[in-house]
N, C-alpha and C positions, 0 to 999 in steps of 0.2 A: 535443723530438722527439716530440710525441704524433702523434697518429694518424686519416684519417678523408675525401670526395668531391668531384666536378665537373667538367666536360669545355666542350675549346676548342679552338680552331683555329690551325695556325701561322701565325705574323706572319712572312713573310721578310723583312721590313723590319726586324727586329729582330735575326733570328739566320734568316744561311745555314748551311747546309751545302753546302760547292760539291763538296769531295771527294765528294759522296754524293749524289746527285741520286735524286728520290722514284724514277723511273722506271728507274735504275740498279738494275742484278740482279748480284749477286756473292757469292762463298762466302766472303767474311770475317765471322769471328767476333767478340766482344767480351766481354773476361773480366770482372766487377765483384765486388769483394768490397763486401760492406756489412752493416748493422747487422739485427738481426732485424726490427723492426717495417719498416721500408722494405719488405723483401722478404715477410712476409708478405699472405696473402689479401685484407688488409684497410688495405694502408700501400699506398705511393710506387707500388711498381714495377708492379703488375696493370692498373692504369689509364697508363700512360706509358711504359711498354717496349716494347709494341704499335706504339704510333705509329711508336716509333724502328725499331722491324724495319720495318714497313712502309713507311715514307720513307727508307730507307737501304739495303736486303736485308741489313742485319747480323744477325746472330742471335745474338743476348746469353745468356750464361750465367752466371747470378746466385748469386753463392754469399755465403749467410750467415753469418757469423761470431760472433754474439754481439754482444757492445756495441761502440761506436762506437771504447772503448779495446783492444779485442779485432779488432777489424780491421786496429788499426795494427799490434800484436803481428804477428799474421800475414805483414804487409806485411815488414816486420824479419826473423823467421825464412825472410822468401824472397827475401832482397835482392840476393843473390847469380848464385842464375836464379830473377828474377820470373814468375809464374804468369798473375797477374794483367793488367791494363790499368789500371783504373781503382779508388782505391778511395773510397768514399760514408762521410760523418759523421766527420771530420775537420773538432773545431770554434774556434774561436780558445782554448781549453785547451789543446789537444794540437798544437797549430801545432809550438811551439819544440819538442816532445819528436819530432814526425815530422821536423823539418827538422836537427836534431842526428844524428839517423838515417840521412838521405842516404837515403830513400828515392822521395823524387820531382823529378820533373820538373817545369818550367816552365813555360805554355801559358797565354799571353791569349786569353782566348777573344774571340770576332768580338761579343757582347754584354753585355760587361764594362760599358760605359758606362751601361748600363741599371739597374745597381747604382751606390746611393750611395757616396761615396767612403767613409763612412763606416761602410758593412760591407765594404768593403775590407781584411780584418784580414792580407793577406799581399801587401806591393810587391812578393814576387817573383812573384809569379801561381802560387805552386806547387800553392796551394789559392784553387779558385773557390766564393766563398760563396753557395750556394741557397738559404735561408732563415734566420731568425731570431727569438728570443723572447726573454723576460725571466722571472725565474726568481721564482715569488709564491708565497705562502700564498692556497691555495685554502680558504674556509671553508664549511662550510653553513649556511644563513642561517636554517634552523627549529632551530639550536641556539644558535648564536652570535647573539645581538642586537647586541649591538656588536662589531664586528671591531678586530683588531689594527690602529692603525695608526705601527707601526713593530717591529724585530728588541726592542726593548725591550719593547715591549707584551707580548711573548711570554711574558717570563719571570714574568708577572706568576700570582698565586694563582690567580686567577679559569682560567688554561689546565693547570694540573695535571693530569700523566697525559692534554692533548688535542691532540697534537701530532704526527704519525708525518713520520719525515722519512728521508734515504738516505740508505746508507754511501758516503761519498766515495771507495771504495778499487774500490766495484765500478758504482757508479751515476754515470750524468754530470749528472743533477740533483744528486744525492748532493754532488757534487767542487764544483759551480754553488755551494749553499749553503754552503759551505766557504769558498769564495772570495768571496764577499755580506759574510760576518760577515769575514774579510781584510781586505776593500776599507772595509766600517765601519767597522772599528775597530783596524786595525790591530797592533801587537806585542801590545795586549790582547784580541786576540779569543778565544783560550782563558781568558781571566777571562769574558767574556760567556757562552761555553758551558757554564762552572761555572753560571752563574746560568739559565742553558737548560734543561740538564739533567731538572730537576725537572718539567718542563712535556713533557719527551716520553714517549710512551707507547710506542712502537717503533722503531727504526733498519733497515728493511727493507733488503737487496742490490739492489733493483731500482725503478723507478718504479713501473712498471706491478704488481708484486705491495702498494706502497704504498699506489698511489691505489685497487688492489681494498678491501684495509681501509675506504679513507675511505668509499666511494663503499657498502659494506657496513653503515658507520653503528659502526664500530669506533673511529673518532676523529671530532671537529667538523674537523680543520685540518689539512692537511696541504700539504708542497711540492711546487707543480708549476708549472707555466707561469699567464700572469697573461691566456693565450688559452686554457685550460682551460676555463674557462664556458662558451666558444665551441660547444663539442661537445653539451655539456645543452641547450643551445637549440636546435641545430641540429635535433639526431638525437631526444633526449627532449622536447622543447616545455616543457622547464624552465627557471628561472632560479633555481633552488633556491641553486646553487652557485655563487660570486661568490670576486671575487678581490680581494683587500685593498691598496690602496694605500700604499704605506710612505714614510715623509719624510726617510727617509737617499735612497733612489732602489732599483733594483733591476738587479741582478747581469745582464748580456746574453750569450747565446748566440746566436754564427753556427755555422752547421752549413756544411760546404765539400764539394768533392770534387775530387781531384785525378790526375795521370795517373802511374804509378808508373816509375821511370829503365828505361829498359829493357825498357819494355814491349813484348811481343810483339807487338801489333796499333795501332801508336801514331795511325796516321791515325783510324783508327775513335775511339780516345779521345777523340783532339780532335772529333771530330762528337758525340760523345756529351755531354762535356763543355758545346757550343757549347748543342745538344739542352738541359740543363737549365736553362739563361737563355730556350728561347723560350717564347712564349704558352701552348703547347701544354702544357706540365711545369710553368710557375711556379701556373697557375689551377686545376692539382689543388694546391698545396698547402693552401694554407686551410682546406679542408675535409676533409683527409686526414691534411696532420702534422699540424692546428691550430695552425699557424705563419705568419709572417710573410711573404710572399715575396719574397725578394731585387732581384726585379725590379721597380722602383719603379712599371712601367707600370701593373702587376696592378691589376685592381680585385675589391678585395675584399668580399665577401657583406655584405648586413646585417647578420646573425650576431654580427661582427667591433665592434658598437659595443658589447656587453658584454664586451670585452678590454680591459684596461687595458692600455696608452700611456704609460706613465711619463715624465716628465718630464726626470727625471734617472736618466741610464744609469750602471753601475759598471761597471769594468771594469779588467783588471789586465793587464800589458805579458805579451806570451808568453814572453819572456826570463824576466821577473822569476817566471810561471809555473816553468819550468821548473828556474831558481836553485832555488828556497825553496819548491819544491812538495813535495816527498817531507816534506823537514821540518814542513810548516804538516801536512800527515797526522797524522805521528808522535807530534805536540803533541796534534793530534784525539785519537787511538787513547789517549793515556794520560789527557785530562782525562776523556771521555767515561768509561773502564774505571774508573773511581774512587768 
């Protein structure tokens, strides 16, 4: 979920909205909870919320929650009389933990097919996925001469003390690279963190106060998406900062949004929902989350050929998430305190 521009046209050939016709005028509203960077000056919403008021007369009220895992919390504390309509960044981690929840509802949206089946991460449709990344060590390249390539590389002498990475208890990059060294290496990946350890320099709470570090010149390495470079190029005309290729494969992130049971304004959901599969919403994200867009039509920037594409995707069952999540932490929380 990083952050960042670009504007386009709807396709109705791709995604209607019939409930809601441009030239229809009406006082329904539309509730969304979602994560900060989405709803900041400078994410998703500023550029693509617009559209949606003005091709539907909905008038959306955006409310920010914190991270992606703090929206659901919320979602949960108001299950009972939901607030909400819709909530944003709900990602194949927290599937099994929202669907265990009973907090949402169903809804194939009208552009479902425009997504591969294989970001598909929910056959009930209760979560529709809008985009996707892969979870990398970002390095800078006037430090590091040779890049890591693999979770092994890491632990080596040469990265002591140059490594800042996230706490998985409050970061979804954080939990990402938790589940990376899981899907490695499995019942040993707390022997691998022993051996980690020594190579980081900081455990930050957040991405974005992490990558300030890197990007400060506080560490050469740090975790973030492997479309990270994307943004130096774009915005700064750098290629300073590259993203390392690894031979185990790299950890995948969908990001979804879904309609919550009970929603006060449900028609509106689903237009909104339909809304973030069309043309109009998928061609800001590139340039905005620096992410993938779920919608296979997209074409995406030049930019984009300094994003690593990995070969081979990791990636762990929501169930099995949610089984042995709290515990794979707890294991975290005591090798790392050591």
């Amino acid at each position: 979920m990083m952050k960042r521009v670009m504007l386009a046209v709807l396709c109705l050939c791709l995604v209607t909205l019939p409930a809601y016709a441009a030239s229809e005028k009406n006082n329904e509203k539309l509730v969304i909870y979602t994560y900060d960077s989405f709803a900041s000056e400078w994410g998703l919403a500023p550029k693509v919320i617009p559209s949606f008021e003005k091709m539907t007369g909905i008038k959306v009220e955006l409310v920010s929650v914190g991270s992606s895992g703090q929206v659901l919390q919320r979602a949960m504390l108001e299950k009972d009389h939901p607030k909400a309509d819709v909530v944003i960044g709900i990602d194949n981690n927290l599937l099994a933990k929202a669907k265990k929840a009973g907090v949402l509802s169903a809804y194939r949206s009208k552009g479902i097919n425009r997504v591969p089946e294989s970001l598909r991460f929910d056959p009930e449709f209760q979560v529709t996925p809008y985009d996707y990344g892969y979870f990398a060590m970002i390095y800078d390249s006037e430090v590091v001469k040779t890049p890591p390539k693999s979770l092994e590389d890491l632990t080596s002498e040469r990265f002591k003390k140059s490594v800042i990475l996230m706490d998985p208890r409050t970061s979804g990059p954080g939990l990402g690279f938790l589940l990376w060294t899981v899907s490695a290496y499995g019942d040993d990946f707390a022997t691998y963190w022993k051996r980690l350890t020594p190579s980081i320099l900081t455990i930050t709470d957040s991405w974005s106060s992490g990558y300030g570090l890197f990007t400060n010149g506080e560490a050469p390495v740090v975790l973030s998406y492997s479309s990270s470079p994307v943004y130096h190029v774009a915005f700064e005309k750098t290629d300073r900062y590259k993203a390392a290729a690894f031979k185990e494969g790299h950890y995948m992130q969908i990001e979804g949004a879904g309609i919550l049971k009970g929603a006060p304004h449900r028609k509106a959901a689903e237009a909104f929902i339909d809304f973030m599969l069309s043309e109009t919403f998928q061609k800001e994200i590139a340039l905005t989350n620096i992410m993938f867009p779920a919608n296979s039509a997209t074409v995406l920037p030049e930019s984009f050929s300094h994003a690593v594409k990995p070969e081979k995707n990791l990636q762990l069952s929501p169930v099995e998430i949610m089984n042995e999540g709290e515990g794979w932490i707890a294991t975290w929380v005591d090798t790392v305190s050591k």
